[in-house]
N, C-alpha and C positions, 0 to 999 in steps of 0.2 A: 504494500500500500504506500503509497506517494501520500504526505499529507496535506492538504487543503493550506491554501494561504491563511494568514492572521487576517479576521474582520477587522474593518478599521476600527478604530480606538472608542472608547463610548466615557463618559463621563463616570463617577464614584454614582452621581445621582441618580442615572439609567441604572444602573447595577442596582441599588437600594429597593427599585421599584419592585424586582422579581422579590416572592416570599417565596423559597423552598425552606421546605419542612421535613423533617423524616415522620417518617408513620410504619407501621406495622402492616403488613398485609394479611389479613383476616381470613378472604376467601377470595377464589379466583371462579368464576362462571361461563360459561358462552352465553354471545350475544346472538340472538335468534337472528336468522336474517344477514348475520355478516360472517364473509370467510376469516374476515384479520382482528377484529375484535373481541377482548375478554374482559370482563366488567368485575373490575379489582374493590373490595369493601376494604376501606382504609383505614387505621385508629390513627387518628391526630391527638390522642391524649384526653382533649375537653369534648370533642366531635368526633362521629365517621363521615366518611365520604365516600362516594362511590367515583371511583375515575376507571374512563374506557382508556384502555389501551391496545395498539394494534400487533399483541403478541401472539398471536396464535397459529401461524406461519414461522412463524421464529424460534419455536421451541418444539420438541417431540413430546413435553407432559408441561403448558403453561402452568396445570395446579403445583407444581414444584418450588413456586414463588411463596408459596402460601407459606405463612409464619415468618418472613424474612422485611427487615426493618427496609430501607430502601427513602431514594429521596423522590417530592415529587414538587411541583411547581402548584401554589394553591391559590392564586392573585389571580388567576385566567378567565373570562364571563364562563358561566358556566356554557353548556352548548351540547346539544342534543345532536346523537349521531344512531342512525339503526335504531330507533325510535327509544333510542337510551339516554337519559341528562349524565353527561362526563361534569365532574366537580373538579375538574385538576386534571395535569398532565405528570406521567410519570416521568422523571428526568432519568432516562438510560444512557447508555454508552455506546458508539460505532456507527447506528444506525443510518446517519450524513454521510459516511462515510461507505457507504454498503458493506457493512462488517457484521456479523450477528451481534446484534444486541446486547448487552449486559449491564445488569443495574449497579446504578451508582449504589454502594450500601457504606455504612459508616463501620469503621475497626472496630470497633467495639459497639454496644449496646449504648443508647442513647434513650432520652425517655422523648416519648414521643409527643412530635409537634414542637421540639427542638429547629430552629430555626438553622440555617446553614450563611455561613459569611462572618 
């Protein structure tokens, strides 16, 4: 793999606006009606969330995620996809890049809804 230019430069206050969070991943589902979608139930600590993600092409058992801390982006409108409300995006790894995916997770156990930055 050849890596991808540096984006241009973005200010601290662009940076500030993302909130990724860690969260636990509770369970992993199919989404009826879509080949790439799996509808992740999330613990942020104070809330759950439900966020689609388009893993199910990307893994041989996506429920393999299930029980693993992982980051995800939770600032985003929410938005309705395959007739499902996504609450968040999960912030994985490669994917831009055409690589298989893999989630960002933290070294250690963090409690969740731990902010990242």
């Amino acid at each position: 793999m050849t890596p991808a230019p540096i984006k241009d430069p973005i200010s601290l206050d662009d940076l500030d606006k993302l909130d990724i969070r860690i969260g636990t991943i509770l369970s992993v589902e199919e989404v009826a009606n879509s080949d790439k979608l799996m509808k992740l139930t999330v613990d942020f600590g104070d809330h759950q969330r439900s966020i689609l993600a388009g893993i199910k092409q990307e893994r041989d058992n996506p429920g393999e995620i299930e029980g693993l801390q992982a980051l995800f982006v939770v600032n985003l409108p929410e938005r309705k996809m395959a007739g499902e409300l996504s609450q968040g995006m999960l912030f994985d790894i490669g994917y831009a890049d055409k690589q298989i995916p893999c989630l960002a997770v933290p070294e250690k156990p963090l409690p969740n809804g731990c902010r990242a930055g």
